[in-house]
PDB file of N, CA, C and O in Angstrom:
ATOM      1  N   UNK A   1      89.702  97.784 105.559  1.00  0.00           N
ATOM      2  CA  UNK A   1      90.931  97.209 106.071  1.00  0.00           C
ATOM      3  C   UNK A   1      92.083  97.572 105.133  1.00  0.00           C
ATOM      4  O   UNK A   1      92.092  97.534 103.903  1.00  0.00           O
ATOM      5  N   UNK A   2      92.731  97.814 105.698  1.00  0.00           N
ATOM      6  CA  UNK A   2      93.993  98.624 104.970  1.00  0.00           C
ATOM      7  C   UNK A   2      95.266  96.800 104.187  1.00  0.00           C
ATOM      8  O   UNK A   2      95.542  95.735 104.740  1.00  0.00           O
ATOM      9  N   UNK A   3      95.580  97.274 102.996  1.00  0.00           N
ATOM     10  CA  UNK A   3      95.885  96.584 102.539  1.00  0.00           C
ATOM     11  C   UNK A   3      97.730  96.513 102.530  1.00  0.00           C
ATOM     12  O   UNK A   3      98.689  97.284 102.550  1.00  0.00           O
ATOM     13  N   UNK A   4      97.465  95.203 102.490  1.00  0.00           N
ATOM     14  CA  UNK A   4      98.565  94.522 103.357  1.00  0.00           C
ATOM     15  C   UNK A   4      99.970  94.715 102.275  1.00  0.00           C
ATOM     16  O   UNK A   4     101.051  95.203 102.603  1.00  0.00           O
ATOM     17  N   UNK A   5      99.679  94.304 101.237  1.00  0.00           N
ATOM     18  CA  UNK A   5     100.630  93.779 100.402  1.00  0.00           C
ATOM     19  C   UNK A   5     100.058  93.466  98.790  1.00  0.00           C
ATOM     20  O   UNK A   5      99.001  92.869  98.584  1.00  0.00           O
ATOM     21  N   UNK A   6     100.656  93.810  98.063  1.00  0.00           N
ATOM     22  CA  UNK A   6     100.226  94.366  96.323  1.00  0.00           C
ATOM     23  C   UNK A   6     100.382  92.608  95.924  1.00  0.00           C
ATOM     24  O   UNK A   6     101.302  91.817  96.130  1.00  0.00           O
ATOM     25  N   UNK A   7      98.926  92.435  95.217  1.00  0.00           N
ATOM     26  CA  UNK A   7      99.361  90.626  94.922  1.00  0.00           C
ATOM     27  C   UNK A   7      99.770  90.962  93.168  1.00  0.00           C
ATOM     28  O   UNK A   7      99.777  91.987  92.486  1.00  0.00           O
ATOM     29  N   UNK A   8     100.037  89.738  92.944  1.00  0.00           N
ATOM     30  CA  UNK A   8     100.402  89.297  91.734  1.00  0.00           C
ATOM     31  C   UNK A   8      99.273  90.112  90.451  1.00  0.00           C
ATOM     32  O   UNK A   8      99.598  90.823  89.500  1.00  0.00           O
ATOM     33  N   UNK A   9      97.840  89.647  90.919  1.00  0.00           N
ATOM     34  CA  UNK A   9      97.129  89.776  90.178  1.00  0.00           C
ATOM     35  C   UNK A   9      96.506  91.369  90.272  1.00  0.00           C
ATOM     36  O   UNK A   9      95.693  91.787  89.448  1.00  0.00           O
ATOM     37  N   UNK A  10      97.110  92.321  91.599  1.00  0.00           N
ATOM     38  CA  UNK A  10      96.981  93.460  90.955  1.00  0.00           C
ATOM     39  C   UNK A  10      97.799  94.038  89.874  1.00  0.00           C
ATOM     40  O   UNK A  10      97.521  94.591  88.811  1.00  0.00           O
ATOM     41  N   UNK A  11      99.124  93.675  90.603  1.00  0.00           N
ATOM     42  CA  UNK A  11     100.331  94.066  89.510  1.00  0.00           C
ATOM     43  C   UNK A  11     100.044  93.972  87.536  1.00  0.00           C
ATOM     44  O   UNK A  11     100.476  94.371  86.454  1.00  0.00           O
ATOM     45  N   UNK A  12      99.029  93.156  88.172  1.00  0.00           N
ATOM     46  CA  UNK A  12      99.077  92.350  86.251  1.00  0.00           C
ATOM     47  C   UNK A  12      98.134  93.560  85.883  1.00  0.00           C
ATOM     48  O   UNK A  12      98.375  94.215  84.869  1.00  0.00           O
ATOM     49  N   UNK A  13      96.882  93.914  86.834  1.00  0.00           N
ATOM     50  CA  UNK A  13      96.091  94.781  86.393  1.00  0.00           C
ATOM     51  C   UNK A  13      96.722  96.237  86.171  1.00  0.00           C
ATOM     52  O   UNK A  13      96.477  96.887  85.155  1.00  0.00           O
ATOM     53  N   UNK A  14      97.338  96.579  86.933  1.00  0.00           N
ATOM     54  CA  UNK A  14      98.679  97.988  86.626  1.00  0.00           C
ATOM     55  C   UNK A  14      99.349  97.828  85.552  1.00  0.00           C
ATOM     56  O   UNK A  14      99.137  98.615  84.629  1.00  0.00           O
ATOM     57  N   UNK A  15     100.346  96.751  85.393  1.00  0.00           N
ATOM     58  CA  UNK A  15     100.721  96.757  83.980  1.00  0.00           C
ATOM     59  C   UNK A  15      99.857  96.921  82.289  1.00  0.00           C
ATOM     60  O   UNK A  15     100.163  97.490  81.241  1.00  0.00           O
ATOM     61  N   UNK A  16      98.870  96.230  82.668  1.00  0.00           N
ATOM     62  CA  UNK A  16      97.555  96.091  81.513  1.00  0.00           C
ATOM     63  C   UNK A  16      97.807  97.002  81.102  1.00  0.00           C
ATOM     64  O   UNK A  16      98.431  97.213  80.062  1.00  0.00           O
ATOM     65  N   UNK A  17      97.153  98.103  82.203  1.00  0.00           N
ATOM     66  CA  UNK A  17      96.998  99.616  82.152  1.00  0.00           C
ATOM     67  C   UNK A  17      98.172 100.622  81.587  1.00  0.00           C
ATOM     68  O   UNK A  17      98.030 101.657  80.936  1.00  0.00           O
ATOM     69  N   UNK A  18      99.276 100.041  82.007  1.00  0.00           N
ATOM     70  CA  UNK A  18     100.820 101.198  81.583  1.00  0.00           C
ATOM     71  C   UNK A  18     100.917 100.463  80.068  1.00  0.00           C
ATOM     72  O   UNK A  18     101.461 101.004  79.106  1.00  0.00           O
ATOM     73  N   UNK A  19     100.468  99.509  80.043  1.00  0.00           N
ATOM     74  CA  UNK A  19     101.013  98.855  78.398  1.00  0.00           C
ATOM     75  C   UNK A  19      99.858  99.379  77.475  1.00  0.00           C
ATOM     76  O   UNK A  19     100.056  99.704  76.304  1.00  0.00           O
ATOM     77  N   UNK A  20      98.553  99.437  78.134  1.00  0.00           N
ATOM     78  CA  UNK A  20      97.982 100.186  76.977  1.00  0.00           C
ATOM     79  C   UNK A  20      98.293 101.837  76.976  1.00  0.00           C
ATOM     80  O   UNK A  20      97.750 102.380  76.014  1.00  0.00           O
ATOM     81  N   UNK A  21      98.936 102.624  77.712  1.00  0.00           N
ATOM     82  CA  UNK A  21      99.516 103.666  77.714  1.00  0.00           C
ATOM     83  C   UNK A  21     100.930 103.884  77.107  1.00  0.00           C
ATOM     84  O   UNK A  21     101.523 104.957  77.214  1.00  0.00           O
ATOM     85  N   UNK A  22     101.434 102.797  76.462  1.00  0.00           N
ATOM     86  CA  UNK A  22     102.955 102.325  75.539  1.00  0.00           C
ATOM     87  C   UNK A  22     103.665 102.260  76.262  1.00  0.00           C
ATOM     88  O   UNK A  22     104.717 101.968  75.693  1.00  0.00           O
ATOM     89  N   UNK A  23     103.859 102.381  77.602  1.00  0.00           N
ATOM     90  CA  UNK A  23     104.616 102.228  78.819  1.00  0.00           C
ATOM     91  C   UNK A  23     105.493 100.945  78.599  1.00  0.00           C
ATOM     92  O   UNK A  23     104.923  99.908  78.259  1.00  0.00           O
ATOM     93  N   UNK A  24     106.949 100.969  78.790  1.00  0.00           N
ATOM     94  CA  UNK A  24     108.319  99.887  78.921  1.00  0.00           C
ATOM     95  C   UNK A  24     107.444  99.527  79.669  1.00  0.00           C
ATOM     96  O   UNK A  24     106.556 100.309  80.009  1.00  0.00           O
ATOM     97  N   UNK A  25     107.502  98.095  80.154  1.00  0.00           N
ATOM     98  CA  UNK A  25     107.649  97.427  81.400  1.00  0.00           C
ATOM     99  C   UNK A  25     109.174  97.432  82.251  1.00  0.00           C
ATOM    100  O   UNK A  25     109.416  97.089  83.408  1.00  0.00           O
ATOM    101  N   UNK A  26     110.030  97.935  81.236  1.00  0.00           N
ATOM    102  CA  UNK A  26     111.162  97.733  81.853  1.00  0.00           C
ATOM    103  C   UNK A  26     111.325  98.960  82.456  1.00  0.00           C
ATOM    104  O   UNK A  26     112.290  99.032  83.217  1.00  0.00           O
ATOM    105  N   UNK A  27     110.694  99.874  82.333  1.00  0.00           N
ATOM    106  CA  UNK A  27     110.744 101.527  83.029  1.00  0.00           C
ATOM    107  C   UNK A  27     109.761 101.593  83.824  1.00  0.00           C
ATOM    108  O   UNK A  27     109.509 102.756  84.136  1.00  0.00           O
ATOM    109  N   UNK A  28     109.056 100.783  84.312  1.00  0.00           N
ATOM    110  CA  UNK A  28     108.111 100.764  85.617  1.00  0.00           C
ATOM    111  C   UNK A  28     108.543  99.818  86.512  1.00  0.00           C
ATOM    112  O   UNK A  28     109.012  98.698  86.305  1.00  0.00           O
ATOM    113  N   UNK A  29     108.251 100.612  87.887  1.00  0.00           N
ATOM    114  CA  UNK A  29     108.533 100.105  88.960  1.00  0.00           C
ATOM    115  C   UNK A  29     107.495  99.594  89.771  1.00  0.00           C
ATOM    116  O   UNK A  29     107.310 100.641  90.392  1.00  0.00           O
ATOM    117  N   UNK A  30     106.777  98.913  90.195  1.00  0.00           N
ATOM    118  CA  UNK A  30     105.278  98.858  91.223  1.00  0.00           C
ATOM    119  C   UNK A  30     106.140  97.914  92.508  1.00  0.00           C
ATOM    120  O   UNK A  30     106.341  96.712  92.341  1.00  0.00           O
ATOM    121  N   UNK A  31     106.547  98.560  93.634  1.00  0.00           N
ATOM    122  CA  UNK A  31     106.888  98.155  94.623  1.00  0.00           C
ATOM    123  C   UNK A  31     105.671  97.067  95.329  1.00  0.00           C
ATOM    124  O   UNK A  31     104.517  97.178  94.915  1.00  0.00           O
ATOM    125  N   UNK A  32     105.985  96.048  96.380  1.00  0.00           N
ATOM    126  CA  UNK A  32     105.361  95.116  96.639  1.00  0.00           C
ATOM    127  C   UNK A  32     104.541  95.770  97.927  1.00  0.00           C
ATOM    128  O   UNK A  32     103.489  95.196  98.206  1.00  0.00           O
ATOM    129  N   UNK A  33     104.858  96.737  98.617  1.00  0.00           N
ATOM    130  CA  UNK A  33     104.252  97.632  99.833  1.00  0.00           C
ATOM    131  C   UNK A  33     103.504  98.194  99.573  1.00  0.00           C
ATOM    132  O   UNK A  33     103.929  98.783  98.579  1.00  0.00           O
ATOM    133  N   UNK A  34     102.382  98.563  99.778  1.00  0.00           N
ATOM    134  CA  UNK A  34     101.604  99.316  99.568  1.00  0.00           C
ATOM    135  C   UNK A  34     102.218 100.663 100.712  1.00  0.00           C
ATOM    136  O   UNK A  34     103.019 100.504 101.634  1.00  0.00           O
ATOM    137  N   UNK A  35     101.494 102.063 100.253  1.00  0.00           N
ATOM    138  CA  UNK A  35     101.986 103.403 101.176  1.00  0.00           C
ATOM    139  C   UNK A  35     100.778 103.834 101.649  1.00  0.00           C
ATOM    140  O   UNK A  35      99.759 103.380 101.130  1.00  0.00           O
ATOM    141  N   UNK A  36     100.686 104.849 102.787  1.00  0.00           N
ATOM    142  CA  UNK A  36      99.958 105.985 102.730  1.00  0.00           C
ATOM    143  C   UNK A  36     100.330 107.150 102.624  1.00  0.00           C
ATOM    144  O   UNK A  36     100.971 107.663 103.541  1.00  0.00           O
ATOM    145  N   UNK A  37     100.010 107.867 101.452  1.00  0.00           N
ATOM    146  CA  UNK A  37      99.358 107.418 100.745  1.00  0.00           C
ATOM    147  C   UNK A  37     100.151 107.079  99.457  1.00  0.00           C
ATOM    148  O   UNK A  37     101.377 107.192  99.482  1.00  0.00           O
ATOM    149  N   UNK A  38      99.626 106.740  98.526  1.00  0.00           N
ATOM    150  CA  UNK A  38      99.882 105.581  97.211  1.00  0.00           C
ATOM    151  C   UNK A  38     100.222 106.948  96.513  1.00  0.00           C
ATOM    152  O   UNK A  38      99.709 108.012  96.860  1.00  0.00           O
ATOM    153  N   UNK A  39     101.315 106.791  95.298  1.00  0.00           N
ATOM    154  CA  UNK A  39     101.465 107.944  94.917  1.00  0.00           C
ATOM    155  C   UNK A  39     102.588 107.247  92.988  1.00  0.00           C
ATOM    156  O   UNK A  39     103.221 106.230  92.704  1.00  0.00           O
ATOM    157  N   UNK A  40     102.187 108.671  92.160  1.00  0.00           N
ATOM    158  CA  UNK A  40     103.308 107.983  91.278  1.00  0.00           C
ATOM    159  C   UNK A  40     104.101 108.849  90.846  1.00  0.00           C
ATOM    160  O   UNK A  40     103.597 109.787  90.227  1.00  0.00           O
ATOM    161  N   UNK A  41     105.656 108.813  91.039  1.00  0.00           N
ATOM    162  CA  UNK A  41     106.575 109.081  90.734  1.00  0.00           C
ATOM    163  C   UNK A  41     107.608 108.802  89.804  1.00  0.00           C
ATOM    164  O   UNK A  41     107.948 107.631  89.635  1.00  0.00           O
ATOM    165  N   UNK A  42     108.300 109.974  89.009  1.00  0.00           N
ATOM    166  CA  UNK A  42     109.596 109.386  88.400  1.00  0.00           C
ATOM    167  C   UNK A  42     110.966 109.406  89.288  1.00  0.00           C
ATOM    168  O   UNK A  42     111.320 110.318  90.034  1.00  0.00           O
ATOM    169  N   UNK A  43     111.370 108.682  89.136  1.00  0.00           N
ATOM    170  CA  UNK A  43     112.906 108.262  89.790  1.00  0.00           C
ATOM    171  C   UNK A  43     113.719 108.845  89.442  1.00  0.00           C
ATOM    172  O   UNK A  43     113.475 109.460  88.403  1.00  0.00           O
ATOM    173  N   UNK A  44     115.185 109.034  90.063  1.00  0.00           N
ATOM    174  CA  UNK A  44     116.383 109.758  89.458  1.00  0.00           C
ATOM    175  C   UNK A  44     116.721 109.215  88.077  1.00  0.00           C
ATOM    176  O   UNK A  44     117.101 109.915  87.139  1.00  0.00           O
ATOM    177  N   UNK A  45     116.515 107.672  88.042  1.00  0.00           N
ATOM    178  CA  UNK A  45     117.161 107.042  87.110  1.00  0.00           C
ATOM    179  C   UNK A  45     116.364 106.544  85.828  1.00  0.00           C
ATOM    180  O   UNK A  45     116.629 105.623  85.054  1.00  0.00           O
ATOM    181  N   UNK A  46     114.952 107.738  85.854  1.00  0.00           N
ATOM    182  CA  UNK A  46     113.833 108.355  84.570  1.00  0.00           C
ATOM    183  C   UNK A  46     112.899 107.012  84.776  1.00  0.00           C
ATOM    184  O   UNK A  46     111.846 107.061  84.141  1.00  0.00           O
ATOM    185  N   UNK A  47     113.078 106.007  85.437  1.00  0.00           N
ATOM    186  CA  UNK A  47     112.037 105.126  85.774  1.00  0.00           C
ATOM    187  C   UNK A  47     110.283 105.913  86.405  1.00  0.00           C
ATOM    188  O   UNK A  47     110.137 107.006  86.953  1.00  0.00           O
ATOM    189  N   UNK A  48     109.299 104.972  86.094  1.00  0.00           N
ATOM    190  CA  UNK A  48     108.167 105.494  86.786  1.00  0.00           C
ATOM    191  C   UNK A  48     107.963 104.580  87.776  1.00  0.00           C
ATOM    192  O   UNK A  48     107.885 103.380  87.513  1.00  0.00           O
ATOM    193  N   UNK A  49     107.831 105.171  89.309  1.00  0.00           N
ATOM    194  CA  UNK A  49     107.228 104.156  90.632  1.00  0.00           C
ATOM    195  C   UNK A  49     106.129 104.865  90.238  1.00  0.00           C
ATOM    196  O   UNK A  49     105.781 105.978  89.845  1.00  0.00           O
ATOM    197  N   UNK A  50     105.522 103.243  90.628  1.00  0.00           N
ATOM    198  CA  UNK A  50     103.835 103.258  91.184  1.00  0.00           C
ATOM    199  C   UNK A  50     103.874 102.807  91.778  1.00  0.00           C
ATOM    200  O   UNK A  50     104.372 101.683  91.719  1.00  0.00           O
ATOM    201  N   UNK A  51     103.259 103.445  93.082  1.00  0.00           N
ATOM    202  CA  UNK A  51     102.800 102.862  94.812  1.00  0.00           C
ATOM    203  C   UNK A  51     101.277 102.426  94.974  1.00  0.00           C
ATOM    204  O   UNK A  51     100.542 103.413  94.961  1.00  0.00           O
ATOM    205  N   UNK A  52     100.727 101.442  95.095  1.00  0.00           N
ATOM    206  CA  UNK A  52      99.509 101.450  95.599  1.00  0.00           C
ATOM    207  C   UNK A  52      99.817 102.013  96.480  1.00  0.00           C
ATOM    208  O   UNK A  52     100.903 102.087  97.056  1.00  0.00           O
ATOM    209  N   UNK A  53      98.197 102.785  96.790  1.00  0.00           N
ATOM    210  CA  UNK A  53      97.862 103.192  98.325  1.00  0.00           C
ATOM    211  C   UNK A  53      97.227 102.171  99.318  1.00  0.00           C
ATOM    212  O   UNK A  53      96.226 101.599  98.887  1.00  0.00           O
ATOM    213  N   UNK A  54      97.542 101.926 100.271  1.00  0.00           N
ATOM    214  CA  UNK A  54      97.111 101.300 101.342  1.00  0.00           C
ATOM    215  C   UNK A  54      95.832 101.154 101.928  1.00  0.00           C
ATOM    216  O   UNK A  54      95.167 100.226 102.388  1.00  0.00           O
ATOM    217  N   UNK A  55      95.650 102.894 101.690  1.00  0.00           N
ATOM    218  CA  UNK A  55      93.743 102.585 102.220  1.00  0.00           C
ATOM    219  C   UNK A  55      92.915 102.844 101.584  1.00  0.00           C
ATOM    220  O   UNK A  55      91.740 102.743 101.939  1.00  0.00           O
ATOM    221  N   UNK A  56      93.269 103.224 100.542  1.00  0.00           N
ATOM    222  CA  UNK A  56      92.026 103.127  99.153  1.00  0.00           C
ATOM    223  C   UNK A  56      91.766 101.886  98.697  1.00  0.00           C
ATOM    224  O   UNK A  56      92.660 101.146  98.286  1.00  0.00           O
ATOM    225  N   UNK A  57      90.408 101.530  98.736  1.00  0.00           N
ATOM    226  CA  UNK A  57      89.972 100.371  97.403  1.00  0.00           C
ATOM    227  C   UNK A  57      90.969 100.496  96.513  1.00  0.00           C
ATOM    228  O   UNK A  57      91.481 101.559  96.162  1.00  0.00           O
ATOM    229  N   UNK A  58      91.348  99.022  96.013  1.00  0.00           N
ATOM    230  CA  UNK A  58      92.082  99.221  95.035  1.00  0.00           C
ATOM    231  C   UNK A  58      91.575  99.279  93.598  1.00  0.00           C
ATOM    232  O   UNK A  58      92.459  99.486  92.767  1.00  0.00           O
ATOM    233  N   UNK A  59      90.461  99.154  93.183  1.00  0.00           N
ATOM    234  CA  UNK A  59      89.602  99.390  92.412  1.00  0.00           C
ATOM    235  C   UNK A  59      89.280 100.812  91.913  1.00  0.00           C
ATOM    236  O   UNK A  59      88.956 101.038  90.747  1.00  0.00           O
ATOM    237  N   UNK A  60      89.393 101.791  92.901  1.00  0.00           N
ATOM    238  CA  UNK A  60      89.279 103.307  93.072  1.00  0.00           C
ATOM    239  C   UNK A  60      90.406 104.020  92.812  1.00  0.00           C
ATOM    240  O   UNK A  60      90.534 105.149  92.339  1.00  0.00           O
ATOM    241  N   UNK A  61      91.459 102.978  93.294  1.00  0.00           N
ATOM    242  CA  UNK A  61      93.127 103.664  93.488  1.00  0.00           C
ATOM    243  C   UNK A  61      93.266 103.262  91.851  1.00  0.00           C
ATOM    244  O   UNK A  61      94.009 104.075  91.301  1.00  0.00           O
ATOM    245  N   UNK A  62      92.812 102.343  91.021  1.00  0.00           N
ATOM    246  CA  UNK A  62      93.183 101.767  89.912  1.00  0.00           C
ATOM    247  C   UNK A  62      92.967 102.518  88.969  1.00  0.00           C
ATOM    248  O   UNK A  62      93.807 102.785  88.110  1.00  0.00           O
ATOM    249  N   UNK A  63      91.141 103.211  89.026  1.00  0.00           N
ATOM    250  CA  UNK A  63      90.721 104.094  88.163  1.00  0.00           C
ATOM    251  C   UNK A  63      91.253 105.467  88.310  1.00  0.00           C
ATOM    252  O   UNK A  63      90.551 106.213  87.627  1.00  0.00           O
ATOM    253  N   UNK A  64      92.341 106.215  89.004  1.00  0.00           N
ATOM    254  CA  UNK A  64      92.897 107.249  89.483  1.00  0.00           C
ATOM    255  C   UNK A  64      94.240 107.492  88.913  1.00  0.00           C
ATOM    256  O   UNK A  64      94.851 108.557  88.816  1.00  0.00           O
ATOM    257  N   UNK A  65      94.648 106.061  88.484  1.00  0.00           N
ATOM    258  CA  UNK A  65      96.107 105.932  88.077  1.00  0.00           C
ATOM    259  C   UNK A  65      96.551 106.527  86.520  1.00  0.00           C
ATOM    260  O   UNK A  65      97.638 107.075  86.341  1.00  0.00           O
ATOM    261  N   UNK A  66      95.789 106.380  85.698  1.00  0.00           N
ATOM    262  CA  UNK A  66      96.094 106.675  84.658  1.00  0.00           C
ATOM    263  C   UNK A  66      96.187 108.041  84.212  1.00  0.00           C
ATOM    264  O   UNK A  66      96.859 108.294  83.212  1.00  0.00           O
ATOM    265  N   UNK A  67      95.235 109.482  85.214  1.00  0.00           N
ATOM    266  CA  UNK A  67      95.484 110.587  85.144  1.00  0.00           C
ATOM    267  C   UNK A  67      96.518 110.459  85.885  1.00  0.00           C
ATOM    268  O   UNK A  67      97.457 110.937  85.249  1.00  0.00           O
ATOM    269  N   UNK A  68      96.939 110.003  87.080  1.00  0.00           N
ATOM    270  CA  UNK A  68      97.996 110.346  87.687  1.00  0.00           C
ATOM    271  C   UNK A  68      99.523 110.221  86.664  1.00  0.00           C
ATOM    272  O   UNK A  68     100.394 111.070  86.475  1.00  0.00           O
ATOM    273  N   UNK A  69      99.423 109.088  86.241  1.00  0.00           N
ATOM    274  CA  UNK A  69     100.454 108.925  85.335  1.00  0.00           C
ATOM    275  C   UNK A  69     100.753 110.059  84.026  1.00  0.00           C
ATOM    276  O   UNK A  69     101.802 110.351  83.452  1.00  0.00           O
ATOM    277  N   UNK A  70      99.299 110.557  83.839  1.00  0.00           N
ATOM    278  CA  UNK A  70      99.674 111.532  83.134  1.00  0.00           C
ATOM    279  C   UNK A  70     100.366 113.088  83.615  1.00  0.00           C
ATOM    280  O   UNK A  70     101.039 113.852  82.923  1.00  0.00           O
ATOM    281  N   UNK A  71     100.044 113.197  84.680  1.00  0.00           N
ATOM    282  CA  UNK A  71     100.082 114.299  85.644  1.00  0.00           C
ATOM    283  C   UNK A  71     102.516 114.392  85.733  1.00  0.00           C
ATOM    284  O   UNK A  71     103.393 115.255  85.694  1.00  0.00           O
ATOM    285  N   UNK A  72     102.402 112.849  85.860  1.00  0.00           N
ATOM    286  CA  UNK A  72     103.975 112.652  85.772  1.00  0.00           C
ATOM    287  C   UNK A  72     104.376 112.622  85.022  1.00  0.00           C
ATOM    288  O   UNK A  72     105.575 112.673  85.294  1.00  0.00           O
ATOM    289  N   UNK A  73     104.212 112.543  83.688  1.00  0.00           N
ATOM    290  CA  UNK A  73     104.707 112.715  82.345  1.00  0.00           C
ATOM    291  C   UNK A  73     105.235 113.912  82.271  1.00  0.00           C
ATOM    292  O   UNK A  73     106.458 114.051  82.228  1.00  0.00           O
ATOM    293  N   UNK A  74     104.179 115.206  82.240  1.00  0.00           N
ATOM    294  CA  UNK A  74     103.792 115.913  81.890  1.00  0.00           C
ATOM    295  C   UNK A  74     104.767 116.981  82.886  1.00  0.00           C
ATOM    296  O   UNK A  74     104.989 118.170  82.653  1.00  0.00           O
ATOM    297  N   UNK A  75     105.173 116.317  83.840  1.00  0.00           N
ATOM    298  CA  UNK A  75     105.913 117.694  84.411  1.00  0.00           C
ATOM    299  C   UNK A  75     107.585 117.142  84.619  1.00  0.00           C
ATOM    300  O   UNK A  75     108.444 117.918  85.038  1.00  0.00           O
TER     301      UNK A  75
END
């Protein structure tokens, strides 16, 4: 079942994750929508969005994030 809406207590689990990566909290974005598909981007304004994806486990989408984040650094 495709997921509805990003709760509180994933958000906390995303942040965990960007803070043990030295990540601002104030330079991340995690929108409340989930997409298809979930994706992470930098912004015009050098911020990082993170989208959950919608139809991935979020458990799966979670363990995926941290190369992804590197993948955006990096270019």
């Amino acid at each position: 079942m495709p997921l509805q809406a990003v709760s509180f207590t994933q958000i906390s689990r995303i942040l965990e994750l960007t803070d043990r990566l030295g990540l601002n909290r104030e330079w991340v974005e995690i929108p409340l929508s989930p997409e298809r598909p979930g994706l992470v981007r930098r912004l015009p304004n050098g911020k990082l969005e993170i989208i959950v994806d919608a139809d991935q486990p979020f458990d799966d989408w979670l363990g995926s994030l941290e190369e992804r984040i590197h993948v955006v650094q990096q270019s």
